[in-house]
C-alpha positions as CSV (number, residue, x, y, z in Angstrom):
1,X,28.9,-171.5,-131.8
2,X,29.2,-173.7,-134.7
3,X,26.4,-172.5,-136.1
4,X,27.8,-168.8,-135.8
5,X,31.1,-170.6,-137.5
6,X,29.1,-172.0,-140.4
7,X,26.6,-169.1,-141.3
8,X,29.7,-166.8,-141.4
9,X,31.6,-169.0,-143.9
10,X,28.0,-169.5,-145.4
11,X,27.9,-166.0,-146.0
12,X,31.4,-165.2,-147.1
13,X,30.9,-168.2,-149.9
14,X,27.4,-166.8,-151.2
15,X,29.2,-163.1,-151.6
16,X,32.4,-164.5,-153.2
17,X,29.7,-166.6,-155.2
18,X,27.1,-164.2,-156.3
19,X,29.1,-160.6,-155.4
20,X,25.2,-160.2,-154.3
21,X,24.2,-158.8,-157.2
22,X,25.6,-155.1,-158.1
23,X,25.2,-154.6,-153.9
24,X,28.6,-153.5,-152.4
25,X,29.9,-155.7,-149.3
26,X,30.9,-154.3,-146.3
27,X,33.0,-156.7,-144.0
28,X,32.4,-157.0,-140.5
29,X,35.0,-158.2,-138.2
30,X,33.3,-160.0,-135.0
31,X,35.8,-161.1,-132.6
32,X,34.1,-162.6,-129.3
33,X,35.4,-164.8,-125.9
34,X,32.5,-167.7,-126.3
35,X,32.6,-170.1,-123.2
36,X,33.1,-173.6,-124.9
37,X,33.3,-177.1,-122.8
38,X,36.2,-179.2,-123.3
39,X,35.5,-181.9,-125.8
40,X,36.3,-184.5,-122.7
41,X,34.3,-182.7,-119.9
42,X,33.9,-185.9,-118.1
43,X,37.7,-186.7,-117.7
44,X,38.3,-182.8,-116.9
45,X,35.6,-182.8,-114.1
46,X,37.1,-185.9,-112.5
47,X,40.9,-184.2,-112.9
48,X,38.9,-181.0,-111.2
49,X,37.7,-183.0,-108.6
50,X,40.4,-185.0,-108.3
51,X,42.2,-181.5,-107.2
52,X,41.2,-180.8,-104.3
53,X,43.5,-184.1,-102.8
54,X,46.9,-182.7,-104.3
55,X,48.8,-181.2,-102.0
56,X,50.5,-178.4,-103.8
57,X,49.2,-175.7,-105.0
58,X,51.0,-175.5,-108.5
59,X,49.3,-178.9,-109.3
60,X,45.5,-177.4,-108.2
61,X,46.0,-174.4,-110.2
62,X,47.4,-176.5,-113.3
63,X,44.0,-178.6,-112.7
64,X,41.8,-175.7,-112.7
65,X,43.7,-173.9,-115.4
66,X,43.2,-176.9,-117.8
67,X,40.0,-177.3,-117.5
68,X,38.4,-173.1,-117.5
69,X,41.1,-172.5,-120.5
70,X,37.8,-171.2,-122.9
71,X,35.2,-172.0,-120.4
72,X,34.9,-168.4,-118.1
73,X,31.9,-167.2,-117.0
74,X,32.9,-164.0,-117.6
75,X,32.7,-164.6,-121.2
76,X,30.1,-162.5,-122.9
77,X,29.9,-163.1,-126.3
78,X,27.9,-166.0,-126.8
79,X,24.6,-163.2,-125.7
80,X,25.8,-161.2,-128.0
81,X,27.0,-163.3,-131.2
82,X,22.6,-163.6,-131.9
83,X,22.4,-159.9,-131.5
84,X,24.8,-159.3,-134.6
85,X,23.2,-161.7,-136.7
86,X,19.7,-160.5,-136.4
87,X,21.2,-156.8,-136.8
88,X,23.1,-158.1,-140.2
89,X,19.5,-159.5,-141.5
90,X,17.9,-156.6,-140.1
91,X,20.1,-153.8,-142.4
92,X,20.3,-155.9,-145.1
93,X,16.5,-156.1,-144.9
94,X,16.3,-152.5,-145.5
95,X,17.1,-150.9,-148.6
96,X,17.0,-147.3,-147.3
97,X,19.8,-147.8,-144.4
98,X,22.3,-148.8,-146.9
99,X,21.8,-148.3,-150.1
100,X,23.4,-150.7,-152.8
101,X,25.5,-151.9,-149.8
102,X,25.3,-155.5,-148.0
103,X,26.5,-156.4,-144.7
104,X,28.3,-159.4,-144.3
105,X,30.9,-160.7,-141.3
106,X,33.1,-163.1,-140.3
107,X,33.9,-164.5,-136.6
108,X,36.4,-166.5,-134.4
109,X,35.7,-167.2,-130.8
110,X,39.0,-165.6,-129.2
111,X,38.7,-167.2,-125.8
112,X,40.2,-163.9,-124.5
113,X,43.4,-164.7,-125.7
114,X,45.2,-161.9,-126.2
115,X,47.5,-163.3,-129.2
116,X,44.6,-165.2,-130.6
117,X,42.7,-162.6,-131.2
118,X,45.4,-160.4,-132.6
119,X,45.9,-162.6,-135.0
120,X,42.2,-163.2,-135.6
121,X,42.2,-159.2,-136.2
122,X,44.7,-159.2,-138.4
123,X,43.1,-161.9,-140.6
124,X,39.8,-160.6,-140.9
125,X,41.8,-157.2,-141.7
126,X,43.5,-158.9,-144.8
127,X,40.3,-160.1,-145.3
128,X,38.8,-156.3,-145.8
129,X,37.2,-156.1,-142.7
130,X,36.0,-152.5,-142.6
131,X,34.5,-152.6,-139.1
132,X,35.7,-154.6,-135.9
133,X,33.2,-155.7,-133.3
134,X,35.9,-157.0,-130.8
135,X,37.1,-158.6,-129.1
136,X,35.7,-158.2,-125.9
137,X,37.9,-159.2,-123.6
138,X,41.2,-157.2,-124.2
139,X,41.4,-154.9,-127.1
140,X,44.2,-152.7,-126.9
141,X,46.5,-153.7,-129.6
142,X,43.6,-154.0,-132.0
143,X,42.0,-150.7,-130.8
144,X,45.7,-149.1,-132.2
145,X,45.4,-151.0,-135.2
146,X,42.2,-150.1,-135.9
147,X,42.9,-146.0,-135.6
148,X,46.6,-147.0,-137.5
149,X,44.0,-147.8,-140.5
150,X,41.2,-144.9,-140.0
151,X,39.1,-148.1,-139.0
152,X,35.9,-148.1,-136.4
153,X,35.9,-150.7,-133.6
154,X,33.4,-151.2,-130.9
């Protein structure tokens, strides 16, 4: 995922840079639920293991909580986020599909928080994000926000 991070500020740096010659940009909002581990997975699998003696059930579900917070395996994106990057390369590749246009985009990993990735939306949208790929896991608010603005979002 870092990578993803770092080749979308990458990106965003060379177009604010170069304004990629007399090419226009188009912005593309990807907002994704990416399974990450916690940066002290040792000490969260001993506290998950460590569950399964306490008695109440409060406590287990507090220990569980903590440690599947952005680590679901119902999260999706992480198959996808390559997907979007090799689509980018491929349009921008082309000179025929968009003609004196370049497609560049920016990502956060959401970790299907609801908040998060409003706020993540409304970033990229101050940004000038013209198309929102997102976020995967609940998209309701942005969906409306998107039609509020005439915007697409898949």
């Amino acid at each position: 995922m870092d990578g993803i991070l770092n080749n979308s500020k990458q990106m965003l740096e060379k177009a604010a840079d170069e304004k990629l010659s007399s090419d226009r940009l188009i912005l593309i909002s990807y907002l994704a639920a990416i399974s990450q581990f916690p940066k002290n997975l040792f000490d969260s699998l001993k506290l998950l293991s460590e569950a399964n003696n306490i008695e109440t059930a409060a406590e287990r579900d507090k220990n569980y909580g903590y440690l599947s917070k952005c680590f679901r395996t119902d999260f999706e994106g992480s198959m996808i986020s390559g997907a979007l990057q090799v689509a980018v390369d491929d349009v921008n590749a082309d000179p025929e599909l968009l003609p004196n246009h370049k497609l560049i985009y920016t990502f956060n990993n959401t970790c299907g928080d609801e908040q998060q990735s409003t706020r993540f939306f409304m970033q990229h949208w101050a940004q000038g994000a013209k198309v929102f790929i997102g976020p995967e896991m609940n998209c309701r608010t942005e969906a409306t926000m998107a039609a509020a603005q005439n915007l697409p979002i898949l």
